[in-house]
GUBA-241488 format. One record per residue: residue in three letters; x, y, z of N, C-alpha, C in turn. Coordinates in steps of 0.05 Angstrom, whole numbers, plus 5000, padded with zeros to 4 digits. Layout:
N
ALAXYZXYZXYZ ...
// end
This chain:
253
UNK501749765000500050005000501850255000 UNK500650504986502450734985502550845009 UNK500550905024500551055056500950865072 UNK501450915097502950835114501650625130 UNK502050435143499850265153498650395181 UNK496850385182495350525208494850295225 UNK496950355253495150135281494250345295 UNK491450115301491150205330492350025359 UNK492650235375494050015401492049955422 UNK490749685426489049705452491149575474 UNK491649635489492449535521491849815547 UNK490249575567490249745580491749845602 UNK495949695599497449905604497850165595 UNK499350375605499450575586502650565577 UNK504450325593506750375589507050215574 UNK506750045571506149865533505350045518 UNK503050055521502050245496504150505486 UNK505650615505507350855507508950685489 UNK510950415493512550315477511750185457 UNK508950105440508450025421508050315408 UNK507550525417507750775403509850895387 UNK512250745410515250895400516050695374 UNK515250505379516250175358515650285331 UNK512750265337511250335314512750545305 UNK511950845306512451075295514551175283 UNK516750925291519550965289520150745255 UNK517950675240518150525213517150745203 UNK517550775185516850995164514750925147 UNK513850605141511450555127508450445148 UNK509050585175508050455201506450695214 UNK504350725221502650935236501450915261 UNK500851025284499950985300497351185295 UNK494350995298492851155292491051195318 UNK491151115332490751235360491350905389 UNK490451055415491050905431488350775444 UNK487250535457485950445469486250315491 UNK484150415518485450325540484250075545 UNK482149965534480049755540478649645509 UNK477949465514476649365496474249515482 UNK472149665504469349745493471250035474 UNK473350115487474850305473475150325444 UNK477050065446478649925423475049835399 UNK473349825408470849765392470050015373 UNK470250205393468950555381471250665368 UNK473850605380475550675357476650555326 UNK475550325336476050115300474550245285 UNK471650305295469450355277469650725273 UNK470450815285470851165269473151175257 UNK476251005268478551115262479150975226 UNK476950675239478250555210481350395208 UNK482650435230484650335219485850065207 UNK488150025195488649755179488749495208 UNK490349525219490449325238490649455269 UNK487849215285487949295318491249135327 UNK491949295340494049065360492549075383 UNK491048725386489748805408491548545426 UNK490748655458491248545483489148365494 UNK489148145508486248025511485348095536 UNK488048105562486448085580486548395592 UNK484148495595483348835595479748835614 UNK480849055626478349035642475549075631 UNK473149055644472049095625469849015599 UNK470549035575470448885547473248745544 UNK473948485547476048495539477248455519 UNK479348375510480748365477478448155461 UNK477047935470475747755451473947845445 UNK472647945467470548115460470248345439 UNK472748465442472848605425472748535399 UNK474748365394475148305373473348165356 UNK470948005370469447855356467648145342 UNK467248305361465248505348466248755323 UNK469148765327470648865311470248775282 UNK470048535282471348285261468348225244 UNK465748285263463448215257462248415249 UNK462748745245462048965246462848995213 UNK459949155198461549175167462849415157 UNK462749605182464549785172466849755186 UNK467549585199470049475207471249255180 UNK469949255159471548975145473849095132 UNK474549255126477749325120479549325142 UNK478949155174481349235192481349005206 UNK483748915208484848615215485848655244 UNK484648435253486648395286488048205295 UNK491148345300492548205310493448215337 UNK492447935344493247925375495347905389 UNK496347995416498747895434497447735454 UNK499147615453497547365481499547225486 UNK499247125515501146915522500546565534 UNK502246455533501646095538499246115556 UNK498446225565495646115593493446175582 UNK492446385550490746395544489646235510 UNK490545905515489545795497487145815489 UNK485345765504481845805499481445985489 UNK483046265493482046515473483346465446 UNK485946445442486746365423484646225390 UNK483946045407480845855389479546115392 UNK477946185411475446315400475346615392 UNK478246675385478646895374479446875340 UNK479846705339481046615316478846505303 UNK475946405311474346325306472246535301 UNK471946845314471147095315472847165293 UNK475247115280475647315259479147435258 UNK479547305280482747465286484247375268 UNK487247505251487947415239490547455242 UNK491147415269494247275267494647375306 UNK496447185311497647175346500947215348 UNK501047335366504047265375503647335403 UNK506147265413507147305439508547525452 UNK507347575468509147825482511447835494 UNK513447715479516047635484517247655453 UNK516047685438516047855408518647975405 UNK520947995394522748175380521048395373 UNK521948665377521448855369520748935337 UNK523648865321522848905301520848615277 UNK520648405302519448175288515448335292 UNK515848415309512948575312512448785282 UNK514548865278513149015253513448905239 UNK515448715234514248535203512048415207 UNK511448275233508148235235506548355231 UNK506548645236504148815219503948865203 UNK506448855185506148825153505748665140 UNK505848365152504848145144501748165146 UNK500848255169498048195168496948445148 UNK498048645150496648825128495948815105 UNK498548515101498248565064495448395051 UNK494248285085493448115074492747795085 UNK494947745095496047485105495447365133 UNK494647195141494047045175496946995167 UNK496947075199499846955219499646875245 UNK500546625248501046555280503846465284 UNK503246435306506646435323507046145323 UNK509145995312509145695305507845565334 UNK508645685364508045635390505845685400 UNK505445795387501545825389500445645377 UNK500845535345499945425330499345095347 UNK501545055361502644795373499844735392 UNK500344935409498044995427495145005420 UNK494645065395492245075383490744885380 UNK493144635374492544435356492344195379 UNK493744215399493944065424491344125439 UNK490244385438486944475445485044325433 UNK485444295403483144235387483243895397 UNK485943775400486243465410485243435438 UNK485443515458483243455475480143645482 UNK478843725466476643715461475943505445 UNK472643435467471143165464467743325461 UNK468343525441465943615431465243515404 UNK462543505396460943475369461743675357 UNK461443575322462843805311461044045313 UNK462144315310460444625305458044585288 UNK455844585300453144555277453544855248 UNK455144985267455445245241457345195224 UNK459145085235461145045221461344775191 UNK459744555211458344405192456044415171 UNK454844655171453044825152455244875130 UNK457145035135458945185118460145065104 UNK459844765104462344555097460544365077 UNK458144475088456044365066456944385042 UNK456644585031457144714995460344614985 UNK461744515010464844504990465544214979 UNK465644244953466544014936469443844947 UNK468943554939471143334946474043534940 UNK473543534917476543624911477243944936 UNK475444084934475744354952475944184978 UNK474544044994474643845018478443815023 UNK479843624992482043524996484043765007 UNK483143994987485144224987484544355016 UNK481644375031481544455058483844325080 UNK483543995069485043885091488343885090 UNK489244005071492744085066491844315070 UNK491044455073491844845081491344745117 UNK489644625133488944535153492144395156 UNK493444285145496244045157498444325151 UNK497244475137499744755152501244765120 UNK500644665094501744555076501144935055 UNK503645025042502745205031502045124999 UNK501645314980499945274960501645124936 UNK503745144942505944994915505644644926 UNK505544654948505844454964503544234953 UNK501344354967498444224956499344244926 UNK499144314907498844364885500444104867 UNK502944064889504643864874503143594894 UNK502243544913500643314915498843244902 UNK496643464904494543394883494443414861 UNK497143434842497443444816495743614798 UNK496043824810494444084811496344394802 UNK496044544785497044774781496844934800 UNK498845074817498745264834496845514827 UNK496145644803493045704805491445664814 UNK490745404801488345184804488245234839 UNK490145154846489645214879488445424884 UNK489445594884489645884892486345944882 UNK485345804863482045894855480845744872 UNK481845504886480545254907480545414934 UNK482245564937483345714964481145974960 UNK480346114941479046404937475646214953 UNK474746004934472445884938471645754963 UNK474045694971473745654994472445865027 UNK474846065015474246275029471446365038 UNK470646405006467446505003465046295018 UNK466446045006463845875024464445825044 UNK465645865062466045775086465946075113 UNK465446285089465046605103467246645121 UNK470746505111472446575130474546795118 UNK475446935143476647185140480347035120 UNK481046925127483546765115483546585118 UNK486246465115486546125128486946055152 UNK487046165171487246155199484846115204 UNK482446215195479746105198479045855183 UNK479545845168479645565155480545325164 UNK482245365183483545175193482145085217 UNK481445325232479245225251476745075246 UNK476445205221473645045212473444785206 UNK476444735198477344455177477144265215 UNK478144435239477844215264474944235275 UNK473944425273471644425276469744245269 UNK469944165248467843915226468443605230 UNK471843645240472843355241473743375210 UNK473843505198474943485168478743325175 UNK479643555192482143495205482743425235 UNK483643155238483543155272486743095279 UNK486843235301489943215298490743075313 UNK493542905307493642685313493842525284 UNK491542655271491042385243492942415224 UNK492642345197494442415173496842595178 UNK499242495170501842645179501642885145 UNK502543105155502343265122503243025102 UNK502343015070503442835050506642945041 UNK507243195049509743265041511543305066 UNK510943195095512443245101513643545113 UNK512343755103513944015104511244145134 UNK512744275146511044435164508544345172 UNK509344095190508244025201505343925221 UNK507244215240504744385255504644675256 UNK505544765238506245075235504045185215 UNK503145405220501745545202503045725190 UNK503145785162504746015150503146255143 UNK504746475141502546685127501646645109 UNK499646665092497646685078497146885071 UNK495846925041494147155027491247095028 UNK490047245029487047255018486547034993 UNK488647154975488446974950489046694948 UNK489746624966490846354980494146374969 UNK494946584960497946534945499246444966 UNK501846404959504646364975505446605000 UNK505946555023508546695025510446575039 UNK512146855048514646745062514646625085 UNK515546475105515746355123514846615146 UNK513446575174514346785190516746865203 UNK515847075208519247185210520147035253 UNK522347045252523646885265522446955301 UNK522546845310521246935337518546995340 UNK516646995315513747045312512346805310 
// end
């Protein structure tokens, strides 16, 4: 994008917020578009300020970060603005149901500095990101839950064709689009139009939602099928909208 990326910062320290101010403001393609001390905050300011990505906090008095974010994420003049969370190991359960509300990418507050702003430019362009250690944790959540699948989620999974099904369950094993493409003897296009359709029918914000959905249904149970290539295992990579390629996340994210 030509202008600068706009965050907003919710935490309801002020001395974080003071140093995600300085982080930020100090990239030159990076904006701080205002501060939030709370969640019901961080709600009224997505929706006037507009900005590209919340950096939100979860635990906040209050409304807190999931809260927020589910209504953020569910709001349609909020659909140009992505949230990326900080969170740490004790809040697995939000993790799922934030990511399931719409969030589109996690890290940890133990973050490299400058690995935080390539994270915001990863998520701006476009792309879900999680933190390989989150991802771990995600996936170890979805393995001991002994629930029936999501009746919503199993609605949504209605409309998707065998072949769209196969391609759900490699973007779900963490597999990026060259990847699938050379298993299923498939043109990396061809994917990438399986990955767009997907999107649409399944009403998910990227592949980070997708992937929930794919455990949600039992499409993917983990534990089961090891990836067919082998490659990234339990890691989720960034992602486009378009289902394209990208780069690995950046190191410490």
């Amino acid at each position: 994008m030509n202008r600068p990326i706009s965050v907003l910062i919710a935490d309801d320290q002020a001395l974080l917020r003071a140093g995600f101010r300085l982080l930020i403001d100090s990239a030159p393609d990076l904006t701080v578009a205002g501060e939030a001390a709370g969640g019901e905050q961080a709600v009224e300011l997505a929706l006037r300020l507009r900005p590209d990505i919340v950096l939100m906090d979860i635990r906040m008095p209050g409304t807190d970060g999931l809260e927020a974010t589910r209504r953020i994420c569910a709001h349609p003049d909020a659909d140009g603005t992505r949230v990326l969370v900080l969170t740490t190991f004790d809040l697995d359960e939000y993790v799922y149901a934030a990511l399931r509300a719409g969030a589109s990418g996690f890290l940890l507050k133990d973050i490299l500095p400058a690995d935080l702003l390539t994270a915001l430019r990863v998520v701006a362009s476009g792309d879900a990101l999680l933190a390989p250690a989150v991802t771990r944790r995600l996936i170890h959540e979805f393995a001991a839950r002994h629930e029936p699948p999501h009746p919503q989620a199993a609605r949504e999974l209605a409309n998707v064709t065998p072949r769209e099904r196969e391609v759900l369950h490699l973007v779900a094993r963490g597999l990026p689009n060259p990847a699938i493409a050379d298993h299923l003897g498939l043109s990396t296009a061809t994917v990438k139009t399986h990955v767009r359709r997907l999107l649409a029918k399944l009403h998910a914000h990227d592949r980070a939602q997708m992937v929930v959905i794919a455990y949600e249904t039992g499409t993917v149970t983990p534990g089961g099928n090891s990836p067919p290539t082998g490659r990234h295992p339990a890691g989720l990579h960034p992602t486009g909208r378009d289902g394209g390629p990208a780069e690995d996340p950046p190191a410490g994210a």
